[in-house]
N, C-alpha and C positions, 0 to 999 in steps of 0.2 A: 067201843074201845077208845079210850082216850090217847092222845095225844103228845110227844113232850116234844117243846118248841126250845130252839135255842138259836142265839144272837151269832152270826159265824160271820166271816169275809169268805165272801163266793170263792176271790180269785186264788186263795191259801188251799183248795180243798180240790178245786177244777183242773188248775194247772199245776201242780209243784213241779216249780223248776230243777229239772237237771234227774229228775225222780221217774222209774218208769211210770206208766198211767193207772194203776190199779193202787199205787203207793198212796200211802199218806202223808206228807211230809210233817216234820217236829214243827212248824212252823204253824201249822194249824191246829195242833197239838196242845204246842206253846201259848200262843192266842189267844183260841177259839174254845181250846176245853181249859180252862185254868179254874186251877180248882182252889177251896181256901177250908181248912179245916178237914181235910181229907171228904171234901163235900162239893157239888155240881150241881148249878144253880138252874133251873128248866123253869117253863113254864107249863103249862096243859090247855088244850082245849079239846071240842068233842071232833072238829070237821075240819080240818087245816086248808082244805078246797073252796071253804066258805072265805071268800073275802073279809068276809067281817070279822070275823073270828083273830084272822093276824092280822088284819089293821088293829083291832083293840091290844093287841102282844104288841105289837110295834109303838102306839099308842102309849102302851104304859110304858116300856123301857126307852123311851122317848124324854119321858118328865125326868131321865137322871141323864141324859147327857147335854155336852157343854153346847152340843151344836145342833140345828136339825140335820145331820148328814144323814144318806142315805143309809136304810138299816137292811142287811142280809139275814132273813133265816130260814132255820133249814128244821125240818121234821120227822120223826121216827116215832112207830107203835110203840106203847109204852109195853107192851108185852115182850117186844123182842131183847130188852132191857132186862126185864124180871126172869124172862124162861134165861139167862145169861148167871143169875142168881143177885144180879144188882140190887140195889134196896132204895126203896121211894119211901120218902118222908114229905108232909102238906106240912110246907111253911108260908109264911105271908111272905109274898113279894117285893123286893124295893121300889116301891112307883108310886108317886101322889095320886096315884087313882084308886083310893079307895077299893073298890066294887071288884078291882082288881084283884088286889093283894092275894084275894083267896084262890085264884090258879094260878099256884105256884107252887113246884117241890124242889126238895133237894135230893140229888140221888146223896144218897150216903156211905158211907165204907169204904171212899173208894182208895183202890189203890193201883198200883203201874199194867196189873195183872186186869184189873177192872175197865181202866183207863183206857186201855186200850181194847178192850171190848165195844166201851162207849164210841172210839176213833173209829173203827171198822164200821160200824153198823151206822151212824153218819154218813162217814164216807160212801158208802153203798146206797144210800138214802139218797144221797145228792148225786154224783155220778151217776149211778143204775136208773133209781126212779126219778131223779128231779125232784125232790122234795125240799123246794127251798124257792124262794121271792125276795126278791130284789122291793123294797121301801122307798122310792127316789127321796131326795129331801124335800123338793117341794108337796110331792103328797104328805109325807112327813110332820112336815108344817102346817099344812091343812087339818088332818087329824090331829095336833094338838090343838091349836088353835078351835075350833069343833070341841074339844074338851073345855077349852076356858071359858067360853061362850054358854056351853051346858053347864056351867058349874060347876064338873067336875075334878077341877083344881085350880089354882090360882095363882097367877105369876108371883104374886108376893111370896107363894112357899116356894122359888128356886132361889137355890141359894147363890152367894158373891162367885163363885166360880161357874156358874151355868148364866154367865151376864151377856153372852152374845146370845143366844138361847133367849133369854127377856127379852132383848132390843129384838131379833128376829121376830118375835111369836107379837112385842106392842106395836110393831110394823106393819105386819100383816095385819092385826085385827084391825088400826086405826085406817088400812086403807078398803077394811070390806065391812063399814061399817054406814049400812041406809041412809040414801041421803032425802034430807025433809024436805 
């Protein structure tokens, strides 16, 4: 059964303030599901328990932000989605990683009726079972950096707005680099 990973803030989902505790607040809503083209951006893998698995999700949605800050995400069976009557479409990912790109879907159709189906079953996902891992930034770092090293992308593709991102990641490589 595969997997759909998405990028959250823990503390929007854990805590809403001022909300009772099984709520969801708009704020996570707002956030954490935002959607663009009536569409919701997930990623997939097979084993979300495998470390490796969301290090490479973290990994890839890594190469698009401006900082290594730490990344929150959280996971739900892609079935509990579809039996909901949601719809998954396989699109390529936004991430210089290649190898990546291809787990990735978009749920599609969605709409406030949908949305919030999607909200529920998250929410339950994290709250209930804990389905969800905190990325600190320095591991963050690490795994990208491990990416540049392996080749598989290249600080020259981040672009003039991800420039602390460069300086961060030529930092770290120039001080874990063998010395002869």
């Amino acid at each position: 059964m595969p997997w759909l990973v998405r990028k959250i803030a823990q503390r929007k989902w854990l805590n809403p303030e001022g909300l009772p505790e099984d709520a969801v607040g708009a704020d996570a809503i707002r956030g954490d599901l935002r959607t663009g083209h009536n569409r919701l951006s997930l990623w997939t893998c097979d084993d979300p328990a495998n470390d490796a698995q969301i290090n490479e999700i973290a990994t890839a949605l890594g190469t698009r932000l401006d900082r290594a800050d730490p990344i929150d995400l959280a996971w739900v069976a892609s079935e509990q989605l579809e039996r909901a009557g949601i719809e998954l479409e396989k699109t390529p990912g936004d991430t210089l990683l290649a190898d990546m790109a291809e787990h990735h879907v978009d749920l599609i159709r969605v709409d406030e009726a949908r949305l919030s189906v999607v909200a529920s079953v998250f929410a339950h996902a994290i709250k209930h079972e804990h389905r969800y891992k905190r990325i600190g930034a320095k591991k963050l770092r690490n795994l990208l950096a491990t990416a540049v090293g392996n080749g598989r992308f290249s600080l020259a593709q981040l672009t003039e707005k991800q420039e602390s991102l460069h300086a961060e990641l030529s930092k770290h490589l120039s001080s874990h680099i063998p010395q002869k």
